[in-house]
PAPADO-787117 format. One line per field, with one value per residue (C-alpha): residue number from 1; residue in one letter; x, y, z. Coordinates in nm, 2 decimals, always signed. Each point is the difference from the previous one (the first is absolute). Example, Ala and Ser with C-alpha at 12.3 -4.5 7.8 and 13.67 -1.06 7.14 Angstrom:
BEGIN
k	[1,2]
r	[A,S]
px	[+1.23,+0.14]
py	[-0.45,+0.34]
pz	[+0.78,-0.07]
END
This chain:
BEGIN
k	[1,2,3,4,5,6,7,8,9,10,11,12,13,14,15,16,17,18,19,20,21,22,23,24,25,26,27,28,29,30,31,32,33,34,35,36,37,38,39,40,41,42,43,44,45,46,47,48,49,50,51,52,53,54,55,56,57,58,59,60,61,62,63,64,65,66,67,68,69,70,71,72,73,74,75,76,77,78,79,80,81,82,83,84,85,86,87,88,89,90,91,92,93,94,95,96,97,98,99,100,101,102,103,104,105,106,107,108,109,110,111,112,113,114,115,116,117,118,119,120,121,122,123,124,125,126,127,128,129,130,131,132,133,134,135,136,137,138,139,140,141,142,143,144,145,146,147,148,149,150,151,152,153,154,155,156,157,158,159,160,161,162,163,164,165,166,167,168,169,170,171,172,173,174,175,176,177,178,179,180,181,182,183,184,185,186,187,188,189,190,191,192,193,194,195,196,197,198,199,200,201,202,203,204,205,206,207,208,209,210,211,212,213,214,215,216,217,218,219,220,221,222,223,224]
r	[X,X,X,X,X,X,X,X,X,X,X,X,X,X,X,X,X,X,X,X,X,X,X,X,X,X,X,X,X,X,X,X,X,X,X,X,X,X,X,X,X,X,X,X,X,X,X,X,X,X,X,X,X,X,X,X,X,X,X,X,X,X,X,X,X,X,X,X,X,X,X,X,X,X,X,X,X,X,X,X,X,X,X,X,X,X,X,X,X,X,X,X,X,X,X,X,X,X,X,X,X,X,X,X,X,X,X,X,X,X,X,X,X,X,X,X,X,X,X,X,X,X,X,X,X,X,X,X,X,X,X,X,X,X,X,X,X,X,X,X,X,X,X,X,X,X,X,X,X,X,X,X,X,X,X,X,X,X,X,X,X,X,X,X,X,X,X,X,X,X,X,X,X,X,X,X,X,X,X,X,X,X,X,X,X,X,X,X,X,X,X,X,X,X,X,X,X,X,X,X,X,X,X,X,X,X,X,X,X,X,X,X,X,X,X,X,X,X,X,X,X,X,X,X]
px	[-3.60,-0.03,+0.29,+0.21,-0.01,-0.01,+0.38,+0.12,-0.02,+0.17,+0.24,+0.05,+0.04,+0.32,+0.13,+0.00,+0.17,+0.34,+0.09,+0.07,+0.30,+0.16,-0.08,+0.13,+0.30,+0.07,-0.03,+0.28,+0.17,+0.00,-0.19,+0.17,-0.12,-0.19,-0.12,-0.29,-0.17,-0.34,-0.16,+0.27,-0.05,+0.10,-0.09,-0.23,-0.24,+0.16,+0.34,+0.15,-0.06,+0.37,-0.01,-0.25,-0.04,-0.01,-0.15,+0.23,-0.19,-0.20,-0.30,-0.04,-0.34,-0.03,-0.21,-0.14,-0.01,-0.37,-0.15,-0.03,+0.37,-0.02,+0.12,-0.23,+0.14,-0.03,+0.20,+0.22,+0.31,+0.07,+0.32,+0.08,-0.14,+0.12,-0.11,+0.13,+0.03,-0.25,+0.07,+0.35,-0.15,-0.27,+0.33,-0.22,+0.07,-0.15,-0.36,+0.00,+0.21,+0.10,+0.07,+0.13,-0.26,+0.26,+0.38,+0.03,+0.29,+0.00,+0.18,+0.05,+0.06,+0.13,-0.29,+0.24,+0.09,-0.37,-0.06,+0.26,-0.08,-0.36,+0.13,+0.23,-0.09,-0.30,+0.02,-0.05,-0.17,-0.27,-0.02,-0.05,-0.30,-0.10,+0.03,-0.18,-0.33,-0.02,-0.05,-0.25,-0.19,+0.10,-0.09,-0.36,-0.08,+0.05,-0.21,-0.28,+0.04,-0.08,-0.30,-0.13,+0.09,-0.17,+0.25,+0.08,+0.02,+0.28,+0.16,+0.04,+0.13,+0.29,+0.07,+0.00,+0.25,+0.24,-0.07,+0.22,-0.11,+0.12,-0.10,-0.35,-0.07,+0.10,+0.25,+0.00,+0.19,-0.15,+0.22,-0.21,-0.25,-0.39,-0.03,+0.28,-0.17,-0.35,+0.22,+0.06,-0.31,-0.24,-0.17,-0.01,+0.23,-0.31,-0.05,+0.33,-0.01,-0.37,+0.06,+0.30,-0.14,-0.31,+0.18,+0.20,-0.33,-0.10,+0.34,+0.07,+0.32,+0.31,+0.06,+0.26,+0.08,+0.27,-0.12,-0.35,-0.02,-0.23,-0.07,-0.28,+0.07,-0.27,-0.19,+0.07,-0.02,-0.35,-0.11,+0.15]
py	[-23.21,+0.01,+0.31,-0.20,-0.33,+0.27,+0.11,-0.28,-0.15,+0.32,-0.02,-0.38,+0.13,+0.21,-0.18,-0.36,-0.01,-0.28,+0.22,+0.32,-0.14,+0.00,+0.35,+0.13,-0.20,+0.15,+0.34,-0.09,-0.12,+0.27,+0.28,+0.30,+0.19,+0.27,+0.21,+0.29,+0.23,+0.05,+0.21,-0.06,-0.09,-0.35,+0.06,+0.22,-0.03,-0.01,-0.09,-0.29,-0.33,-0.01,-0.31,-0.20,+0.10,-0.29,+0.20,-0.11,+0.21,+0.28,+0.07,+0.18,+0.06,-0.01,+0.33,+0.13,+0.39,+0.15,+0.24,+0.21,-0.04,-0.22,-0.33,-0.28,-0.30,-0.31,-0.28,-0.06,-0.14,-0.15,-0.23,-0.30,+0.16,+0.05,+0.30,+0.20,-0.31,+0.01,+0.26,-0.16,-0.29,+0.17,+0.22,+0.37,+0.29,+0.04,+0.05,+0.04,+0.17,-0.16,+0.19,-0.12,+0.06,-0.06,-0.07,-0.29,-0.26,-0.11,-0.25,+0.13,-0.25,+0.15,-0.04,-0.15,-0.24,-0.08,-0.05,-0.23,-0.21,-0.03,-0.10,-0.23,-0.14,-0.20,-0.04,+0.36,+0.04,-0.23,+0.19,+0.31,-0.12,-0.15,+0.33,+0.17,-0.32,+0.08,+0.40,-0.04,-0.22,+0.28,+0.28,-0.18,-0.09,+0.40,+0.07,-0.22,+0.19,+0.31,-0.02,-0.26,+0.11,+0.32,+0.23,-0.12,-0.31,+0.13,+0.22,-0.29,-0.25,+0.31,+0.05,-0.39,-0.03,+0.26,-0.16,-0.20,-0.22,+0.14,-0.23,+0.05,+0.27,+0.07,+0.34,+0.14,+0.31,+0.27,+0.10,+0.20,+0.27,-0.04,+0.16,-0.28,-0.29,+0.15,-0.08,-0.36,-0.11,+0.18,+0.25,+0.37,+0.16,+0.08,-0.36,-0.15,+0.29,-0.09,-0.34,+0.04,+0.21,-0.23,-0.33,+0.21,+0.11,-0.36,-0.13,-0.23,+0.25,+0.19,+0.27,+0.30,+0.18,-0.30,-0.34,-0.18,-0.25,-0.25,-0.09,-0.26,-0.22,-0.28,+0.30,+0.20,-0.24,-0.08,+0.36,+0.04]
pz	[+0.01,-0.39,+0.05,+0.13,-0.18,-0.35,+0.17,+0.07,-0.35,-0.13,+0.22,-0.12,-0.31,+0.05,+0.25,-0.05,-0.32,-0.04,-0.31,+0.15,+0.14,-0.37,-0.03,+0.30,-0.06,-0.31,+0.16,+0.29,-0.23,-0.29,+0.16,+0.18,+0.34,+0.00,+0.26,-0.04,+0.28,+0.06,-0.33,-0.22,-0.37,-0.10,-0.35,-0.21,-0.28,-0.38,+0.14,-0.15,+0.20,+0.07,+0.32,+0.20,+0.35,+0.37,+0.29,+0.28,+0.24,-0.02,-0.20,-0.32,-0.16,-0.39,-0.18,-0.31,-0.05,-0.08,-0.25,+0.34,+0.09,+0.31,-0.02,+0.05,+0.19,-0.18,+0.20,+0.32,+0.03,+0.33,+0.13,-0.21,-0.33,-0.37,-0.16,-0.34,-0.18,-0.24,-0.20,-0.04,-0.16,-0.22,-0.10,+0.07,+0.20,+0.37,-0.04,+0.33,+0.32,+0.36,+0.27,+0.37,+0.22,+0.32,+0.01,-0.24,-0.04,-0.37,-0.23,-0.38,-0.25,-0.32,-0.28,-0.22,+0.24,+0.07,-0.39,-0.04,+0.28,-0.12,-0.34,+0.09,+0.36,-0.02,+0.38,+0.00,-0.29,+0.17,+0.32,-0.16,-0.22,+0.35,+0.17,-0.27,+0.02,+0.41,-0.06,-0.25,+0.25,+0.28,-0.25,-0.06,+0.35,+0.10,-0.32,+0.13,+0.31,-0.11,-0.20,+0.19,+0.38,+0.22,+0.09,+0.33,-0.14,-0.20,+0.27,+0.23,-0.28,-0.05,+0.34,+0.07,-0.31,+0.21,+0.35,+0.19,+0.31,+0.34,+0.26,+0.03,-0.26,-0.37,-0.03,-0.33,-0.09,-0.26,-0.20,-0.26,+0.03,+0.00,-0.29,-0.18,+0.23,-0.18,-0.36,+0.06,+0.13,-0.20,+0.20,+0.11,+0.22,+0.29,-0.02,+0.10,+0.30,+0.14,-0.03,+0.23,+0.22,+0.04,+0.09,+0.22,+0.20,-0.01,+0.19,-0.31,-0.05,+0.14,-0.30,-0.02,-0.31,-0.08,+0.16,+0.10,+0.25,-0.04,+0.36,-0.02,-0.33,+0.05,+0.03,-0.26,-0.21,+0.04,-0.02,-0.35]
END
């Protein structure tokens, strides 16, 4: 069960937080709506960091272009989560680009807006340092992960990250390709396929193209 205990304190971590409150009130408050479809750009690398970004729903993953041209995914963004603020505080162009990975509902806070508040707020100013202390801790725990983890290891503690319950079983839906899975965990395309295919041949899975199904948790869990 070390999988799911490992989850569960991430998901502690960005969930249990009294702060966030004061950031997403800022963004009701200040922010404006913004609504993106499914591939769409949100912003792009080198353009200035011109607003901070609440996922409303939706999820948008976070990428770095390569020497070879295909962009390598670094984070994801799921309901409830800032993103594009740091660049707006270290005052540097986007050294990164976000992209909607299905139809998305955002909030935009103006960047000068954001600065300001975290300047002169230090409510806000607090959450944000807050925000920033809880995904370093995230950002370690997923490095830990991968040098420390097998791949199936990893592949479950990604697809558990994405999962919801559903009565007896854990849906999770699969928005990105094996090959982009293969970028955030740290292994080879093949790898995140076989794998798939294996549990599936065990009964520990229901898989399509877009969605797994993990039918037996206790199970599972004790296999990984």
């Amino acid at each position: 069960m070390d999988l799911y205990n490992d989850l569960t304190e991430l998901k502690e971590l960005k969930n249990e937080d009294p702060t966030k409150e004061v950031i997403l009130d800022a963004f009701r408050k200040y922010g404006v709506r913004r609504s993106c479809t499914k591939n769409e750009y949100i912003f792009q690398e080198n353009d200035p960091p011109d607003g901070a970004y609440y996922v409303q729903s939706g999820l948008i993953k976070i990428s770095q272009s390569s020497e070879e041209g295909q962009g390598i995914t670094l984070f994801l963004r799921y309901e409830g989560e800032v993103f594009g603020n740091a660049e707006l505080l270290a005052g540097v162009k986007r050294r990164r680009y976000a992209r909607a990975l299905s139809n998305c509902q955002l909030l935009v806070l103006d960047g000068v807006k954001y600065t300001e508040l975290a300047k002169e707020n230090p409510e806000f100013a607090y959450s944000v340092a807050v925000l920033g202390a809880r995904r370093l801790l995230q950002t370690q725990q997923t490095v830990e992960a991968l040098i420390s983890r097998p791949a199936a290891w990893r592949l479950a503690w990604f697809i558990m990250k994405l999962g919801k319950p559903a009565g007896r079983t854990i849906e999770a839906s699969l928005p990105l390709s094996h090959e982009e899975i293969s970028y955030v965990i740290g292994c080879s395309r093949q790898t995140v396929t076989e794998i798939l295919n294996k549990w599936r041949e065990q009964g520990l899975i229901e898989y399509t193209k877009k969605s797994v199904v993990i039918v037996q948790p206790e199970h599972f869990f004790s296999t990984i």
